[in-house]
C-alpha positions as CSV (number, residue, x, y, z in Angstrom):
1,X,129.8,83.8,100.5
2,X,126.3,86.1,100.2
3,X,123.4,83.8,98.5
4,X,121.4,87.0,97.8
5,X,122.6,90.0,96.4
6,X,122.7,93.1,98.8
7,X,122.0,96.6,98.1
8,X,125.6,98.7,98.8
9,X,123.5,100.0,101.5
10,X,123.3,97.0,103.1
11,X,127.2,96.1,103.3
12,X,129.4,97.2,106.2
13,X,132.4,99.4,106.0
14,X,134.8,96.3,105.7
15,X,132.9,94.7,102.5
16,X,132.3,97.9,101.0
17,X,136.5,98.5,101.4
18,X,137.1,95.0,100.0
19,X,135.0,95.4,97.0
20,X,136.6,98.6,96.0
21,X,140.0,96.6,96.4
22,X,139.0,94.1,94.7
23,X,137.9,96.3,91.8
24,X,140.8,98.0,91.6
25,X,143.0,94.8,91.0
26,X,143.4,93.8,87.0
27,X,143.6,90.4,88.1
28,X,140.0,90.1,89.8
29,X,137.0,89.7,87.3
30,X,133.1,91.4,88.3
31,X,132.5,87.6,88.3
32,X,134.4,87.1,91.6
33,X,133.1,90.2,93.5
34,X,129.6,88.4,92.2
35,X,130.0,85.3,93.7
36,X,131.8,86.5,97.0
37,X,129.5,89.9,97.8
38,X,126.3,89.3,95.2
39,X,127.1,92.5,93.9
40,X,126.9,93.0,89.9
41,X,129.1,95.1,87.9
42,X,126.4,97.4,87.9
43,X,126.2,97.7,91.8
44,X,130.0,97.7,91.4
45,X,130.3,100.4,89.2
46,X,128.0,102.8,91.1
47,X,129.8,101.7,94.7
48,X,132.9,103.2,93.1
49,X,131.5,106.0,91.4
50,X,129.9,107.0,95.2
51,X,133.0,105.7,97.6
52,X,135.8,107.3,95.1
53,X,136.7,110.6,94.5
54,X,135.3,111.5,90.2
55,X,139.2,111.8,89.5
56,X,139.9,108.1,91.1
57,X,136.3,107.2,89.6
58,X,137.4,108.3,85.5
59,X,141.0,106.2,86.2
60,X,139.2,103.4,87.1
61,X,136.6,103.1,84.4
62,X,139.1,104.1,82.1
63,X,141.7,101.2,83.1
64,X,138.2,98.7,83.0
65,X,137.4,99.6,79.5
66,X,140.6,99.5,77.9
67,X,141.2,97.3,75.7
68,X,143.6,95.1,78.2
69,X,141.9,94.9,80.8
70,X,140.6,91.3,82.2
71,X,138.4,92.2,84.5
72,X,135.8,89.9,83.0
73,X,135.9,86.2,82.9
74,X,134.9,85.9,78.9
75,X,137.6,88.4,78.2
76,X,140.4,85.8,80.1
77,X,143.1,83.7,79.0
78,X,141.0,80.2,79.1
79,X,143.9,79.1,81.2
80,X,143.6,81.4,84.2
81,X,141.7,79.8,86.4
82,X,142.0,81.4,89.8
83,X,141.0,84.9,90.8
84,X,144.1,86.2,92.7
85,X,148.0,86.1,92.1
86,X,150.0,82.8,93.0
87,X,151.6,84.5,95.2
88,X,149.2,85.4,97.5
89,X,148.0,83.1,100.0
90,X,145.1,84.2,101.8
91,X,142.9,87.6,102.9
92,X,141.8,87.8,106.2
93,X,139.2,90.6,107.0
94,X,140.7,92.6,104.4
95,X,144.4,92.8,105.0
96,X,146.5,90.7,102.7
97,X,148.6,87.9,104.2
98,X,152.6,88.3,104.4
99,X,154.5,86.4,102.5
């Protein structure tokens, strides 16, 4: 986990790929990528608006701000209490496990 947060500049290629996954997911709130990368929604948002193409970019924000999307903690079920699906069981340097 980062104590401090990090300018996008500052992450390698691998982060910078897991962030962007992680922001795609519905399931993952800003609050996780906080408290594994130190990276706001803020930094979030511009690392996507850089890394993906505007079309990708406009999908994205548009899925975020919709009215269903839980991509922030307040905006949960208060019975949700882990960030990733039961199903999956662990994420080693970016590549998802196999069931």
């Amino acid at each position: 986990m980062y104590v401090n947060m990090l300018n996008t500049e500052e992450l390698n290629p691998i982060d910078i790929d897991r962030i962007i996954e992680m922001a795609w997911e519905d399931r993952t709130p800003f609050e996780a990528i906080f408290m594994q990368f130190g990276q706001t929604e803020t930094q979030v948002i511009a690392l996507m608006r850089k890394e993906l193409k505007r079309s990708s970019f406009i999908l994205w924000r548009d899925r975020v701000n919709s009215g269903v999307s839980i991509k922030h903690a307040k905006k949960r079920n208060p019975e949700i209490t882990r960030f990733k699906c039961s199903r999956q069981t662990s994420i080693s340097m970016n590549k998802i496990s196999k069931r």
